[in-house]
VOLOKOL-386583 format. One record per residue (C-alpha): x, y, z. Coordinates in steps of 0.5 Angstrom, whole numbers, plus 2048, in hexadecimal, padded with zeros to 3 digits. Layout:
! VOLOKOL-386583
XYZ ...
! end
This chain:
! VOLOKOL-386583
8117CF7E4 8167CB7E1 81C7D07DF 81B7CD7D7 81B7D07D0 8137CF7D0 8117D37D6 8167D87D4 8127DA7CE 80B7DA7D2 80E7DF7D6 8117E27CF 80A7E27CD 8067E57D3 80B7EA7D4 80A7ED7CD 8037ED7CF 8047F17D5 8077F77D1 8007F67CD 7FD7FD7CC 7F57F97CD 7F37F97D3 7EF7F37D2 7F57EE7D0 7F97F27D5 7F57F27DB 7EF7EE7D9 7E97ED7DE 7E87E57DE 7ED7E37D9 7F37E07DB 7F87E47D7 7FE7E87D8 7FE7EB7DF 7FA7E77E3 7FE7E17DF 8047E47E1 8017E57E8 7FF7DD7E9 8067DB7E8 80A7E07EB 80A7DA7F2 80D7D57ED 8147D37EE 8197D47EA 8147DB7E7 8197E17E9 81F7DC7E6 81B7DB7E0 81A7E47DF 8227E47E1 8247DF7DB 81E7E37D7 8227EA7D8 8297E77D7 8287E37D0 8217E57CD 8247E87C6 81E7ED7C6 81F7F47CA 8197F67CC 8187EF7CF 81F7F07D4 81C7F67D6 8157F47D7 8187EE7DB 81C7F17DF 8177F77E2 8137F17E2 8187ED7E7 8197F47EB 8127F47ED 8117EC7EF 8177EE7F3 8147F47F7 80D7F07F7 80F7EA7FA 8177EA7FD 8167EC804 8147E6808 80E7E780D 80C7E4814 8057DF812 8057E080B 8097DC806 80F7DC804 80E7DE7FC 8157DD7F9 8187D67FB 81F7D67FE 8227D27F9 8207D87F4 8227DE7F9 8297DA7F9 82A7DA7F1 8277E17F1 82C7E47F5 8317E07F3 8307E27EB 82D7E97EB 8337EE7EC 8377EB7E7 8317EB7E3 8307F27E4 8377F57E3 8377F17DB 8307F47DA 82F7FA7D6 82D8017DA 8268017DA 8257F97DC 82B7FC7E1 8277FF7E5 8217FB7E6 8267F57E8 82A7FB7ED 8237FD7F0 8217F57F1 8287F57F4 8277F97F9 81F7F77FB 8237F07FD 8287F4800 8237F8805 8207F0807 8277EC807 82D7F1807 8327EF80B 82F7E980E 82C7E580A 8317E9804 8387E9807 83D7E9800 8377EE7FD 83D7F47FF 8437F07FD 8407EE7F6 83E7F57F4 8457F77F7 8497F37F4 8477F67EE 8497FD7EE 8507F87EC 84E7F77E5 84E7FE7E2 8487FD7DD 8448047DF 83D8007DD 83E7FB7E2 8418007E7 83B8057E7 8377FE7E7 83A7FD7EF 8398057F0 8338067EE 8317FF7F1 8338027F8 8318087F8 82A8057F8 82C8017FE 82F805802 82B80B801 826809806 82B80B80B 82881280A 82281180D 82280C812 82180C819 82880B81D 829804820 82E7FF822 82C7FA81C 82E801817 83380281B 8367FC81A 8347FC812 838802811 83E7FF815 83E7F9810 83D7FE80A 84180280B 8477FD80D 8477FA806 845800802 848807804 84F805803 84D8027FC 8488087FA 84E80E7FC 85380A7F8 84E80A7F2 84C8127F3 8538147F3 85580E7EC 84E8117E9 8508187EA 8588187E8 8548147E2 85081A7E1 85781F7DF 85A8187DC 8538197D6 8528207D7 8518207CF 84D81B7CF 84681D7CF 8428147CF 8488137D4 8458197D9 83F8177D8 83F8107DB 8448137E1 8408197E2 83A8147E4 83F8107E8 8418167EC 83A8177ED 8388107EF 83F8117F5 83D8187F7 8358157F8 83880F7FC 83D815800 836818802 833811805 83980F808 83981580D 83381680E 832812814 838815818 840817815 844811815 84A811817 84C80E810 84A81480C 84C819812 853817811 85281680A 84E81D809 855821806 85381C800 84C81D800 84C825800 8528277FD 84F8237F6 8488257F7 84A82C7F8 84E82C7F1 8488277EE 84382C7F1 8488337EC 84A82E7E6 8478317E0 84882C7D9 84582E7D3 8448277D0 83E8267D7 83A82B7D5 83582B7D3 83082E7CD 82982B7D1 8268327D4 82082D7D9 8258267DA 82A8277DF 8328257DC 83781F7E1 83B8267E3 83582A7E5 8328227E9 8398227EC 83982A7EF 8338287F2 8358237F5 83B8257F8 83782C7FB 8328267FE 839823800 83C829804 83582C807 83582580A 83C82680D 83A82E80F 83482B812 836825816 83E825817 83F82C817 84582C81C 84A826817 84782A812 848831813 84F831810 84C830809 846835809 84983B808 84B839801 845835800 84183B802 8458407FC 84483A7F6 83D8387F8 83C8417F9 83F8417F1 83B83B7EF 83483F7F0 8378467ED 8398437E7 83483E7E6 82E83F7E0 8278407E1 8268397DE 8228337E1 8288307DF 82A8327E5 8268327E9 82782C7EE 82E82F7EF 82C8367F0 8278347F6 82C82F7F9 8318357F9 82C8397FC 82A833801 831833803 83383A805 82B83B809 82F83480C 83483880D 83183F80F 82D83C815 832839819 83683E81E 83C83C81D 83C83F815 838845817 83F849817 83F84780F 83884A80F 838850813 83B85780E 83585B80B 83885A804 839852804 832853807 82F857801 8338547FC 82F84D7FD 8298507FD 82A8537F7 82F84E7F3 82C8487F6 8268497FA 82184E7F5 82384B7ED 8218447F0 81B8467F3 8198487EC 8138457E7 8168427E1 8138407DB 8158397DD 81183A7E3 80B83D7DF 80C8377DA 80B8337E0 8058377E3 8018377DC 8038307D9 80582B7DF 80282D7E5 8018287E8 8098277E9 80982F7EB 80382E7F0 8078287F4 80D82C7F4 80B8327F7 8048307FB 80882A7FD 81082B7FE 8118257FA 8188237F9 8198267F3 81D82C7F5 81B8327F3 8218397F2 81A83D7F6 81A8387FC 8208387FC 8228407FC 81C83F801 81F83B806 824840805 821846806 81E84280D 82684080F 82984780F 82384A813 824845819 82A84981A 829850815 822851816 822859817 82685A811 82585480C 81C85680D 81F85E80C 82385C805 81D858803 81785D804 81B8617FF 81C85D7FA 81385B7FC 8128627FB 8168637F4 81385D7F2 80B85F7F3 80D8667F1 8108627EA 80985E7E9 8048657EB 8088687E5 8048637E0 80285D7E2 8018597DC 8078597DA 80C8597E2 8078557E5 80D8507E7 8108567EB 80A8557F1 80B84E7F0 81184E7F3 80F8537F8 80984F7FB 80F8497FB 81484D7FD 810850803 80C848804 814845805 81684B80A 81084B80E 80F84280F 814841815 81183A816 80B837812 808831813 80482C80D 7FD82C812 7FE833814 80183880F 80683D813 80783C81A 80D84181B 80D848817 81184D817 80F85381C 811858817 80C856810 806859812 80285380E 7FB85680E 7FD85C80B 800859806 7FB854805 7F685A804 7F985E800 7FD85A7FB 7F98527FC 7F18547FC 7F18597F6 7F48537F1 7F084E7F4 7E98547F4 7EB8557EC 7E58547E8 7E784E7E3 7EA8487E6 7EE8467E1 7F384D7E1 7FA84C7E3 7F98457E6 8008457E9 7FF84A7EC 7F88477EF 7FC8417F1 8008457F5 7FB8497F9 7F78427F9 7FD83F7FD 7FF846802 7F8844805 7FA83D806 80083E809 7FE84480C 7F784280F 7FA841817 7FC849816 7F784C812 7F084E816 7EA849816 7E6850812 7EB84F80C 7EA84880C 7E384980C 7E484F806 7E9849803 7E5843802 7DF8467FC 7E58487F8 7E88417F9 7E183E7F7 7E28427F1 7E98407EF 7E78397EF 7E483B7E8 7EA83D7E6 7ED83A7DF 7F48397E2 7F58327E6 7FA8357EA 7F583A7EC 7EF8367ED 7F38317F0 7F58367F6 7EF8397F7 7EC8327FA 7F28317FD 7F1837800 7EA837803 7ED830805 7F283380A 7ED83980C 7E783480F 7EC830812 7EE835816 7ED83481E 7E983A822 7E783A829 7E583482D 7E8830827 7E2831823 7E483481C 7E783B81B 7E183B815 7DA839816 7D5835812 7D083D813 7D6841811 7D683D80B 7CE83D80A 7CE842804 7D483F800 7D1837800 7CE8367FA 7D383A7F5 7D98367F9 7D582F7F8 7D58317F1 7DB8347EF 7DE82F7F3 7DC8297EF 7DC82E7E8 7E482E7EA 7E38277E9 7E28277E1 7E682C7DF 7ED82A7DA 7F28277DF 7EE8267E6 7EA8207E4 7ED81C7EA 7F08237EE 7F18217F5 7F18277F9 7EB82A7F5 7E78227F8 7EB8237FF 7E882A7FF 7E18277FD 7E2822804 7E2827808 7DE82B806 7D9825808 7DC82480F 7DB82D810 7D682D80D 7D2827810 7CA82780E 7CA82F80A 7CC829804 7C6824805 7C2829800 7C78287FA 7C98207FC 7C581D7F6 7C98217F1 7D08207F5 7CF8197F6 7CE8187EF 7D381C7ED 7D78187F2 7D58127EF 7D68137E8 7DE8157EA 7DE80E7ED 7DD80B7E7 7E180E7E3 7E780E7E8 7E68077EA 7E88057E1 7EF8077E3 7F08097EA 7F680D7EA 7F68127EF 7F78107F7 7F58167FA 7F08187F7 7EC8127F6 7ED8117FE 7E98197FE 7E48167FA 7E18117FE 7E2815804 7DE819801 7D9814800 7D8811807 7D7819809 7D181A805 7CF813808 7D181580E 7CD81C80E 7C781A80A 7C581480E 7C5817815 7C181C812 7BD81680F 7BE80F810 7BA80C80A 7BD811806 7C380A806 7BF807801 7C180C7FB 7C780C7FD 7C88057FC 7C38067F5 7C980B7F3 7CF8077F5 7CE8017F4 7CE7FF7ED 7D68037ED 7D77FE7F3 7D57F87EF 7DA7FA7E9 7DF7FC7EE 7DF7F47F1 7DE7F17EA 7E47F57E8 7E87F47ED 7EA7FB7EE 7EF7F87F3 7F17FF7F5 7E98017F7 7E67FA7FA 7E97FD800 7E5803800 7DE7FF7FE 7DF7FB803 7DF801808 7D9805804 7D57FF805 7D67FF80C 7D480580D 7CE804809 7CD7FE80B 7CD800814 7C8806813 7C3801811 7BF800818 7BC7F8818 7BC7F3812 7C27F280C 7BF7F4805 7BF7EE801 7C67F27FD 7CA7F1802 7C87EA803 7C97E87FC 7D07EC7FC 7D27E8803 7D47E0800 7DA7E57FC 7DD7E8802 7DF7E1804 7E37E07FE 7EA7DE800 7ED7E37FB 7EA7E97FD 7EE7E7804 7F47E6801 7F57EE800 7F77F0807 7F37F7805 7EC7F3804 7ED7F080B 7EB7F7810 7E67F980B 7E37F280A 7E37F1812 7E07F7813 7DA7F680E 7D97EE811 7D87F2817 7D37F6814 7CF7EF812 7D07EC818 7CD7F281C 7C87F3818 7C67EC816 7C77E7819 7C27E3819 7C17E4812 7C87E0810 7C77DB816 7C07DA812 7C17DB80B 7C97DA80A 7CA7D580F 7CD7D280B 7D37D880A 7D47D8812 7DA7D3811 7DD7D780C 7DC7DD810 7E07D9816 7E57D8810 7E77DE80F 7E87DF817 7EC7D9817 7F07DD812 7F17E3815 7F27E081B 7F97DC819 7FC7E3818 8007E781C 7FE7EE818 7F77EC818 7F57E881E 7F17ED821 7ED7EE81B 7EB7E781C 7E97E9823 7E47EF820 7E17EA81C 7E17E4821 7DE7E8826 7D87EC821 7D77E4820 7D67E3828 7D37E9829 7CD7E9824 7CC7E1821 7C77DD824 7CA7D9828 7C77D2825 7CA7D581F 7D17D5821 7D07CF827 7D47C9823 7D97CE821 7DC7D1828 7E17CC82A 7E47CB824 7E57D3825 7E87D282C 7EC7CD829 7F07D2823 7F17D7829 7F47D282E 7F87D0828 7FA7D7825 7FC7D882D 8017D382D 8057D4827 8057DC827 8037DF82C 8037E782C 8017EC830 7FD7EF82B 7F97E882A 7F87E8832 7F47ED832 7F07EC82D 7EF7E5831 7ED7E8837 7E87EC834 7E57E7830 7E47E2836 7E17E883A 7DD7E8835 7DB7E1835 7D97E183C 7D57E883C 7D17E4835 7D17DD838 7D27DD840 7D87DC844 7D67D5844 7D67D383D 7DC7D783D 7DF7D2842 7DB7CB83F 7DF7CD838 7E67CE83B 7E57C783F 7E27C383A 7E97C5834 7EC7C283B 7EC7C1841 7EE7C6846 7EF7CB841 7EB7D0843 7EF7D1849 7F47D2845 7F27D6841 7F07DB847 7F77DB849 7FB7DB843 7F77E0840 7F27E4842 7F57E584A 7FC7E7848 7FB7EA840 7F47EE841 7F77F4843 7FA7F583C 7F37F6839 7F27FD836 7ED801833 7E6803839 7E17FF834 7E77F8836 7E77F983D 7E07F983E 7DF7F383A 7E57F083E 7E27F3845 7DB7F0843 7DD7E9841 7E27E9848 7DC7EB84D 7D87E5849 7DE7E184A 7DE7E3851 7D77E2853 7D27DE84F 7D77D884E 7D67D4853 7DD7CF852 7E07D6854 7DD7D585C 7DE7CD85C 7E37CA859 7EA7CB859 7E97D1854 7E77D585B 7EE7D685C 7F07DB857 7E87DE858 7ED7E385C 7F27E5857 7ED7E5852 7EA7EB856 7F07EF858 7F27EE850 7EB7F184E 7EC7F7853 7F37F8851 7EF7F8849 7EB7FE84C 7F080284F 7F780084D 7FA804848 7FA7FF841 8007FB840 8037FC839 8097F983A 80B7F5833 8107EF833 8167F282F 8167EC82A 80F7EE829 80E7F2822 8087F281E 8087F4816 8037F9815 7FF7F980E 8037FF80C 80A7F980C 8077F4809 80C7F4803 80A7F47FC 8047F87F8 7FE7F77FC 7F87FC7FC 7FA7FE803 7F37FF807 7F2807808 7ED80880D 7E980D80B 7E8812811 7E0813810 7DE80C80F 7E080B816 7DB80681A 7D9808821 7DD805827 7D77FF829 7D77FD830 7D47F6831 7D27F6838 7D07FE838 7C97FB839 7CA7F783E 7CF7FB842 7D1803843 7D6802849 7DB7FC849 7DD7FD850 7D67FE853 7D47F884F 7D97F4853 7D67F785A 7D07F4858 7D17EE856 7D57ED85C 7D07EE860 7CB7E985D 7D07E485D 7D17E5864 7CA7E5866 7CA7DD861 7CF7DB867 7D07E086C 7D67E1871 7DA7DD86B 7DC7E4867 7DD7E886D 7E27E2870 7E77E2869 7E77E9868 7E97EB86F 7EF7E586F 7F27E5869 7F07EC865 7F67F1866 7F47F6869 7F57FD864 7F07F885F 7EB7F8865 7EB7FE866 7E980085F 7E47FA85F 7E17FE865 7E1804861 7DD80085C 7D77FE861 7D6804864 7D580785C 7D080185B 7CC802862 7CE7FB863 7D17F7869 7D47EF86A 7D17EB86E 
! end
């Protein structure tokens, strides 16, 4: 694409299409319109320039923030450059994208800044600093101009650079960037964090001035944090006097002119407190010996910032940092002195812990009108800070040094509070909310998601509690009273469930079947997160702690109740209530089988209407797992039963393809799999007429498709394989297309592997007779420009198998035929010294099969010059049987996982109840691989007497020979 005035105005023109609110223009099926426009032009040259000129001179506002957002995503989908897939963004455009895109951002107003900013900082994560070397000085050098616009632009620009020093693992090459990094930023950043700051007294009047200093200052403390998370530089040890004298008086400051009147939106001085308390708690954590000089005075500014602080939500990322930091604080042994008097005790329970334990209105208008939010944070612990988690890890810091009087001051506080709630419940019902909290954040001494609590707290009697204060709300006879107060029950059995007896689970799960009625979502939604947890509950013998029996009674009103939560007002698409529906099946196995017709079609409805605009992960993943189940359970029952299910899938599956649902196609693949394996002989005609599209190269262009897709190829070749060399002869070729495909990549070879050794395995051999050489060829080919360890074994597993399917000779014949000698060669570059490195029991008997063949039906082997590696041939197969395996991989050996690979593709889930049964294909012929090579060993040497015996007693060494030994005695065998 030329960089001119007409195709600047196409791509005006399609842009402005993709903000269409008609999907029909917007995303059209067949048509070539705006997105999949733009989808077909994004590997041209000169496009990304294009958007960045667009963004930079178009006269319309919408269009610059269109293109702009536009430009961010084509960046994160194709920047990264990876192994055996074409580059997607031509060099001479990276070089001018570098080259142009920060001062275009720093000139830009702040929304299109921020785009641009995250642009900058996915192609910082790729080429920084090696392939970005002047990234750094660029930015640096700005902090000169004194315009504050461009100021923050760089700020904000490497805050999303350096962020991801916060989590990544420690290595030299990190290491190393951070140096760079730091070299050139941290001086400049403390001379502008001490400008910035005598600018804040300079314009203490000025209100717009303020408020672009403030950002600024939040953007620096940011930058602080990810700068010294890794480890304390030397620069800002000696420059922490700086730092934590100005932190310690911004953290006090109090100007009128940045508050604000919003009570739910936090204002830049709450932001920057926040920040800060994050900032110090890092220092009380990690470098508490430089910092100990500073913490007594951050300890009393923090302490009145959490007495003085309102009730607001406001605050409330500031009051959990604050809190965050004193339980950092109270853990470590060094602070415990600070902590240790009665009074400072009861005083945090009482000003600090107690008031931000309690249910606000804030907290009940996110209860009844946002739950989803509510539920992620409370269930899920996301990010977003809570004042209630936070006084929680409180409470569980103090105890690790206070228990004994912390638990005493509490209980009394319970006691009041539950007193408070007996007098009028309707009206206190708040009062035993935050007595069950109180109590649930005193007794969690260690929790874990898969577990629930691990550790409690020896002085809470949890039980008693829970029949005395949780049973009695979750018994009340309407299901939709006081719904807090059942959510709260709800999740003391959840998080409890290791603790409380097995006989009170049992009382507990027809409540919380009932409770799935309830009108509250955060109810519902609880109690089928709830029996989740409880069936996955571990008993003895690994077996589940509730059994299909014990829930016997409770099957058909849990199904149903469970599929009515479906439909209830903001739960059509709630994951936890269809993960709940998952495993229900899984414990519940055949008790299901009579209600499967009317839950597949449920199911199946809920597909279809999902499939119109998939846009929650988790919940589609239970779906189709669910399905499979039903599958699973119904057709082992009963193996035609198949039939009506594929009646029922079908025409959604067909939908779903023509569609191109691309987050489903994976998922159908699978399902189709497993149907498509529980048919016993012939592949029914729907499957064969679907077989030409699977080949279609666009499907395999998704590296989601490709594990799916090989497997479902593997189900047709297992299942009919004369019928495709018969009647879809002709497609054997495409078939081989795709193999070559996979093959020629490093992240997908052994796919290509799976598929190539289903064709050898299962394709008459006539069918694919004029194609084999060619195959040898590609690999022989792929082995010499790229040879990884990974490829080796999936190219000695399949030459194994070869000869297991075609005979050693063969075997032997084709190798000499590419060229000659080259089966010896291949036996001693390859196979002897690399067969140890195979894995997996089914491999190594493939490998140990198609050896003992090579070994004693190969006549070349006893008579040519081949016979002198017949020996080290035999001790390598012994070694494969008794050796420990080999997993030694070459250090510059990396191999990039689907989940790498860049941009947003529909990653591949595999769903864990389509999983196809490991298939052995010499498991027929062979059950033991050693006692198979004794007797192979003794008809040979009945076919040439003396000759074995005399090779084996000179060359074998004598450890493998007396393992051998061992072989023929288990065989009842001797050598002649």
């Amino acid at each position: 694409m030329e960089l001119s005035d007409a195709n600047l105005q196409t791509l005006t023109e399609y842009l402005k299409k993709t903000l269409d609110p008609d999907p029909a223009i917007r995303r059209p099926v067949y048509s070539l319109t705006a997105e999949k426009f733009l989808e077909s032009v994004e590997g041209s040259q000169n496009y990304p320039l294009l958007l960045l000129t667009l963004l930079e001179k178009s006269q319309e506002n919408v269009i610059k923030v269109c293109a702009s957002v536009t430009f961010k995503n084509y960046i994160k989908r194709n920047w990264r450059i990876v192994e055996d897939e074409p580059n997607k963004i031509c060099e001479s455009d990276r070089i001018a994208i570098k080259a142009n895109i920060v001062p275009l951002m720093l000139s830009s107003p702040e929304q299109i800044q921020k785009q641009l900013s995250d642009a900058i900082s996915i192609i910082g994560r790729e080429d920084f600093p090696q392939k970005w070397p002047d990234l750094l000085t660029e930015m640096v050098n700005r902090f000169q101009s004194g315009d504050f616009h461009v100021i923050n632009g760089v700020l904000r620009t490497a805050h999303s650079l350096f962020k991801r020093y916060r989590h990544e693992f420690k290595s030299n090459e990190l290491w190393t960037e951070i140096k760079l990094v730091l070299d050139a930023f941290a001086l400049p950043l403390t001379n502008l964090f001490k400008a910035t700051i005598e600018l804040c007294s300079t314009h203490a009047n000025d209100a717009s001035a303020l408020k672009v200093l403030f950002s600024s200052l939040i953007l620096i403390a940011k930058l602080f944090y990810s700068l010294n998370f890794q480890d304390l530089p030397e620069f800002f040890e000696d420059n922490m006097e700086t730092w934590m004298t100005n932190f310690h008086s911004l953290l006090t400051l109090d100007n009128k002119l940045l508050q604000t009147d919003d009570e739910e939106e936090a204002g830049l001085l709450e932001l920057l407190k926040s920040q800060i308390c994050d900032n110090a708690a890092l220092y009380a954590q990690k470098y508490d010996e430089e910092f100990q000089p500073y913490l007594p005075r951050f300890v009393t500014a923090i302490w009145n910032l959490l007495v003085t602080t309102g009730q607001e939500v406001k605050y409330d990322l500031l009051v959990s940092n604050a809190i965050q930091f004193l339980a950092s604080v109270c853990e470590r042994p060094h602070y415990k002195h600070l902590f240790e008097d009665q009074n400072t005790l009861t005083s945090i329970c009482e000003k600090v812990i107690v008031p931000n334990m309690e249910f606000r209105a804030a907290d009940e208008e996110a209860f009844e009108d946002n739950s989803e939010e509510y539920i992620r944070r409370d269930l899920e612990g996301s990010d977003i800070d809570t004042r209630r988690r936070a006084a929680c890890d409180l409470v569980r810091g103090l105890c690790k040094f206070f228990e004994g009087p912390v638990t005493g001051i509490f209980s009394g506080y319970v006691n009041s509070m539950l007193q408070e709630y007996a007098k009028n419940p309707s009206v206190n019902w708040k009062h035993k909310d935050a007595a069950i909290y109180l109590v649930t954040s005193l007794a969690s001494k260690a929790q874990t998601q898969k577990h629930g609590i691990t550790q409690a707290n020896e002085l809470v009697n949890l039980t008693e509690f829970f029949v005395n204060h949780i049973q009695p709300d979750l018994k009340s006879a309407t299901v939709n009273e006081f719904p807090v107060l059942k959510a709260d029950g709800i999740k003391y059995i959840m998080i409890f469930r290791n603790q409380v007896p097995k006989e009170q689970l049992l009382v507990s799960i027809p409540l919380l079947i009932n409770h799935l009625q309830a009108e509250s979502i955060v109810v519902h939604t609880y109690a089928a997160h709830a029996l989740e947890r409880l069936f996955t509950m571990r008993g003895t013998n690994n077996a589940t702690l509730i059994t299909a029996a014990e829930m016997a009674p409770f099957v058909e009103v849990l199904l149903t109740n469970l599929f009515k939560a479906l439909t209830l007002p903001g739960s059509s698409e709630n994951e936890y209530i269809m993960k709940a529906i998952m495993r229900s099946f899984s414990l519940l196995q055949e008790s299901i089988i009579p209600y499967i017709p009317s839950v597949i079609t449920q199911l199946t409805q809920k597909l279809l209407a999902v499939s119109k605009n998939p846009s929650k992960p988790h919940f589609n993943h239970y779906m189709f797992e669910s399905i499979c189940l039903s599958i699973r359970i119904t057709c082992k029952a009963n193996p035609e039963a198949v039939g009506s299910f594929e009646e029922a899938l079908f025409l959604v599956f067909t939908e779903i393809l023509q569609n191109d649902v691309q987050e489903f196609i994976p998922y159908v693949f699978q399902v189709m799999s497993l149907l498509l394996e529980m048919h016993k002989n012939e592949i029914p005609s729907s499957y064969m007429a679907l077989f030409p599209h699977l080949l279609q190269p666009v499907l395999w262009e998704r590296t989601g498709n490709i594990p799916p897709l090989v497997r479902l190829l593997q189900a047709y070749l297992e299942r009919g394989a004369s019928t495709i060399a018969s009647a879809a002869a002709d497609k054997i070729p495409g078939l081989l297309g795709v193999f070559q495909k996979l093959i020629a990549s490093k992240a997908n070879d052994h796919q290509g592997f799976y598929l190539l050794n289903s064709i050898i395995e299962h394709m008459p051999p006539e069918s694919v007779d004029q194609y084999r050489k060619q195959i040898f060829i590609l690999l022989f080919q792929r082995l010499q420009n790229s040879k990884t360890t990974k490829f080796i074994k999936s190219f000695l597993v399949f030459i194994n198998l070869y000869c297991v399917r075609y005979g050693a000779l063969a075997l032997q014949e084709i190798f000499d035929s590419i060229q000659p000698k080259m089966f010896g060669m291949v036996l001693e570059k390859i196979i002897i010294p690399e067969i140890q490195k195979v894995s997996g029991q089914v491999e190594k008997k493939i490998c140990a099969v198609g050896i003992t063949k090579i070994l004693t039906e190969c006549p070349p082997m006893m008579d040519t010059e081949y016979t002198k590696l017949w020996i080290p041939l035999l001790q390598a197969l012994i070694g494969l049987f008794e050796l420990p395996e080999d997993d030694t991989i070459p250090d510059e050996e990396h191999f990039i996982d689907i989940e790498d690979t860049p941009g947003y593709q529909t990653a591949f889930s595999q769903l864990a109840f389509a999983g196809k049964k490991e298939h052995d294909p010499v498991g027929q012929m062979v059950n033991n691989p050693r006692i198979h090579l004794a007797q192979s060993l003794h008809k040979l040497s009945t076919a040439c007497p003396g000759r074995v015996l005399s090779m084996l007693s000179t060359s074998l060494n004598a450890e493998a020979l007396q393992y051998l030994q061992g072989y023929l005695q288990a065989a009842s065998v001797s050598l002649l």
